[in-house]
C-alpha positions in Angstrom: 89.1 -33.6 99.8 89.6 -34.6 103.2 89.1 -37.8 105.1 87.4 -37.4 108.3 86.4 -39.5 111.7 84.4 -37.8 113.6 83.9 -39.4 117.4 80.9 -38.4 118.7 79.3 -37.2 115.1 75.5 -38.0 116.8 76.2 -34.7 119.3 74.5 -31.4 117.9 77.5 -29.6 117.2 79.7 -32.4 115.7 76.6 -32.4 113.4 76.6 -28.9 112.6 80.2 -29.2 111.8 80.1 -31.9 109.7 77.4 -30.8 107.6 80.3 -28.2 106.6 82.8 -31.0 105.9 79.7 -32.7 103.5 79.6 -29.6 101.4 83.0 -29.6 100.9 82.6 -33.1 99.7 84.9 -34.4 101.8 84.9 -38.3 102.9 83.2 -39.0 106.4 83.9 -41.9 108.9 81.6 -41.2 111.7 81.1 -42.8 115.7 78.8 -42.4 118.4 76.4 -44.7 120.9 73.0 -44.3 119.0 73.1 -46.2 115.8 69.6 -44.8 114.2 70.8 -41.4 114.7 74.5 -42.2 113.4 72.5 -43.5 110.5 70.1 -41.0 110.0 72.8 -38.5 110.2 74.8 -40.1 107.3 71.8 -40.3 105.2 71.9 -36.5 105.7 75.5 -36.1 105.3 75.3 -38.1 101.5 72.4 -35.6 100.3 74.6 -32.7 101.7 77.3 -33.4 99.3 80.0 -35.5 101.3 81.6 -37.7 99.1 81.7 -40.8 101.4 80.0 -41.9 104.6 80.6 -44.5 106.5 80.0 -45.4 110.4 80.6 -47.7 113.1 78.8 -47.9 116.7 81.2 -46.9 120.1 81.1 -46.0 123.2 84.2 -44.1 123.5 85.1 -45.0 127.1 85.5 -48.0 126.0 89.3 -47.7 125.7 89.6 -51.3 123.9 87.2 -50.3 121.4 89.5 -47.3 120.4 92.5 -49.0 117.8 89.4 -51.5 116.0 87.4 -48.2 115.5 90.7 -45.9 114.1 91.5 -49.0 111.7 88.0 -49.6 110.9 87.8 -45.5 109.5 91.6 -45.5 107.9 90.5 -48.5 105.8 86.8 -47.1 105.0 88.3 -43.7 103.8 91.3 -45.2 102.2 93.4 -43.6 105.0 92.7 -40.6 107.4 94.0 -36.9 107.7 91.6 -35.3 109.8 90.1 -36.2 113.4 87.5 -34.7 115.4 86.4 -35.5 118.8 83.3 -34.1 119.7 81.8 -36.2 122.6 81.7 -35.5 126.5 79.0 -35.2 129.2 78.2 -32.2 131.3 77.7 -33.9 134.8 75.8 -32.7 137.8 78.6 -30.9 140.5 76.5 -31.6 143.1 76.4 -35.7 142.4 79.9 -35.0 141.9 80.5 -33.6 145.2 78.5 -36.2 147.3 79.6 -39.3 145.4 83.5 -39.6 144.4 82.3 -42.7 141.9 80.3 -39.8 139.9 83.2 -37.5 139.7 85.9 -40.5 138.2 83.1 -41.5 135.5 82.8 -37.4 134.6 86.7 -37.7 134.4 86.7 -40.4 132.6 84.6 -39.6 129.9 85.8 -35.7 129.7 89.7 -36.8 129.9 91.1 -40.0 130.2 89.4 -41.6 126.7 90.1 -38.0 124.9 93.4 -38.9 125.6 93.6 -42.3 125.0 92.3 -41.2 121.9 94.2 -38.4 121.0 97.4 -40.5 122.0 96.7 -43.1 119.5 95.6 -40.6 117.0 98.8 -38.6 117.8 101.1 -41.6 116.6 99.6 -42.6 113.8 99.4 -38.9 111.9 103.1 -38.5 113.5 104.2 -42.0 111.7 102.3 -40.4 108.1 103.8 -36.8 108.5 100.6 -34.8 108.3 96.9 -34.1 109.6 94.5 -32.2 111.7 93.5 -33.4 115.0 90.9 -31.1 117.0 89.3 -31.7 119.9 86.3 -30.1 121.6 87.1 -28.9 125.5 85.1 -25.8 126.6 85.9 -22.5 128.5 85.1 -24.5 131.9 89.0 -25.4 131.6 90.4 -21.9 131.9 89.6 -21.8 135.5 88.3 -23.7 137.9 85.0 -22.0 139.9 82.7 -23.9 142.2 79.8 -24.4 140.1 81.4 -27.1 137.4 84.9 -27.7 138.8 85.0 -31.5 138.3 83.5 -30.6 134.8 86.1 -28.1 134.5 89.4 -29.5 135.4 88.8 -32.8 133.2 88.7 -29.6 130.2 91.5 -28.5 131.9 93.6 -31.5 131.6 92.4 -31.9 128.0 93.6 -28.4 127.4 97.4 -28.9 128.7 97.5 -32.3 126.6 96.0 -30.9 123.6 99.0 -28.2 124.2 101.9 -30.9 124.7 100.7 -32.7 121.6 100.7 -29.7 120.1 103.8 -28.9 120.8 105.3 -32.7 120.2 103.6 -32.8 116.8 104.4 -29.6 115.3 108.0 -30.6 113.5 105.8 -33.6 111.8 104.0 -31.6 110.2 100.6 -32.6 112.3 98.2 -29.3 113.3 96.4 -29.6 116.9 93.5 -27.6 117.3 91.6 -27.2 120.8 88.4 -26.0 120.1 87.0 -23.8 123.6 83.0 -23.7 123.1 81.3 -21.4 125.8 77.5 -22.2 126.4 75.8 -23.8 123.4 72.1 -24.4 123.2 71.6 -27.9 123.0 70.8 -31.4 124.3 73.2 -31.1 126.7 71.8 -27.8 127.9 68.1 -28.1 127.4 67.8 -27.7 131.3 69.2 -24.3 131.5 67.7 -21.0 131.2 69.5 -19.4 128.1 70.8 -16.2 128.7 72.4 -13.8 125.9 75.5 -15.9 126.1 74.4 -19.1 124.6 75.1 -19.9 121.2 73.2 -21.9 118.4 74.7 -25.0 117.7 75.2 -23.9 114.0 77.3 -20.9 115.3 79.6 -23.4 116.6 80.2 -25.8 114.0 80.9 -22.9 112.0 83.9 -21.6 114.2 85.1 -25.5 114.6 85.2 -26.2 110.4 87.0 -22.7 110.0 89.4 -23.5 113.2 89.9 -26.9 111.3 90.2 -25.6 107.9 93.0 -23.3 109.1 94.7 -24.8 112.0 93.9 -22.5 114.6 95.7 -23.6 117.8 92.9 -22.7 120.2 89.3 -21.9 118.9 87.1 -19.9 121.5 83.5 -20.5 120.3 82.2 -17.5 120.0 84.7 -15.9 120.1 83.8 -13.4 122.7 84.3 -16.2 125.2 88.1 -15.0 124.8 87.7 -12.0 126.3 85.6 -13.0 129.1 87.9 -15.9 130.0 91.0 -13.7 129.9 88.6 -11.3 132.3 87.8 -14.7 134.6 90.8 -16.1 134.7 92.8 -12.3 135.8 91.0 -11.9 139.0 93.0 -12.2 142.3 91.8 -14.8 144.2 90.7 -12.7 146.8 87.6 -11.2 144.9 87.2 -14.6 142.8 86.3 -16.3 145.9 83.7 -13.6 146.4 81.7 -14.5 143.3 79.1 -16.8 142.5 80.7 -18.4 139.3 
């Protein structure tokens, strides 16, 4: 039985994903903003099988709010040896572009309280010798392209910390897994015309319990997205800049 936190568990895919965990009947500590949904959610997660649920109400970029919240979880589920972080906005490049203010707060959420987080997170599996800590970027990070790039480079900072604490972490024993979603229909999406490329939500949370369950170092979500990032990211620069991505 594991003993999760999930931060972010109200977000479509964190649900979908731990739905997975419940039937497992693993032990669930979960976070988010919207406390009738965080509560609605558990109520869910109890009938699904999971053995325990507990939850607490955080913002996450409230840095301060981080260490209360990880003790509050380690003493619900009698410790902790599995972490998911599923929460992040998908901000407007254009309000990004005109207002610098905008483009901090998109960084801020997207990077700089993941890895607060993760940093905190980090020690305390390294102090206990084992765990799983995943986090959710996206593709956006492999490259950055004019349509998301303020979006994209705060995955892309995720990504190269999720790989030094990867790397850091390995000889104590403690798995890192960056999970790389493409386009998922959901919430965050709902103003988008969905192409062939989209993926359900359940689809995802899927890939993300079986990337946990395993280890996987890097989870592309479906996992076509692998292929058409490796694609994205080999183009010279001299025909990227000739696309509309």
């Amino acid at each position: 039985m594991r003993k999760i936190l999930i931060v972010g568990a109200t977000s479509t895919i964190a649900e979908q994903t731990a739905r997975r965990f419940a039937a497992n009947g693993d032990a669930l500590f979960l976070t988010g903003r919207n406390e009738a949904r965080l509560t609605a959610i558990a109520d869910d997660l109890k009938v699904r099988g999971a053995s325990t649920v507990a939850t607490q109400v955080m913002d996450a970029d409230d840095l301060k709010a981080h260490a209360p919240m990880i003790d509050a979880a380690e003493a619900a589920l009698g410790g902790l040896d599995t972490v998911l972080i599923a929460y992040g906005t998908l901000p407007d490049q254009d309000s990004c572009t005109a207002d610098p203010a905008a483009a901090v707060a998109a960084w801020h959420t997207n990077a700089v309280s993941v890895i607060a987080l993760l940093t905190d997170i980090g020690n305390r599996f390294e102090r206990q010798g084992h765990g799983t800590i995943a986090a959710i970027s996206s593709v956006a990070g492999d490259r950055g392209r004019a349509s998301n790039y303020v979006y994209g480079s705060a995955k892309a900072g995720l990504n190269a910390f999720l790989d030094g604490l990867r790397h850091r972490l390995f000889k104590a024993g403690v798995q890192v897994v960056t999970i790389r979603p493409g386009m998922v229909d959901t919430p965050m999406t709902a103003d988008f015309d969905k192409g062939p490329l989209f993926a359900s939500p359940e689809k995802v949370g899927a890939d993300i319990h079986k990337a946990i369950e395993k280890g996987t170092a890097v989870c592309y979500t479906p996992g076509f997205w692998r292929l058409i990032m490796t694609v994205i990211t080999s183009l010279p620069r001299a025909i990227f800049h000739r696309t509309g991505l």
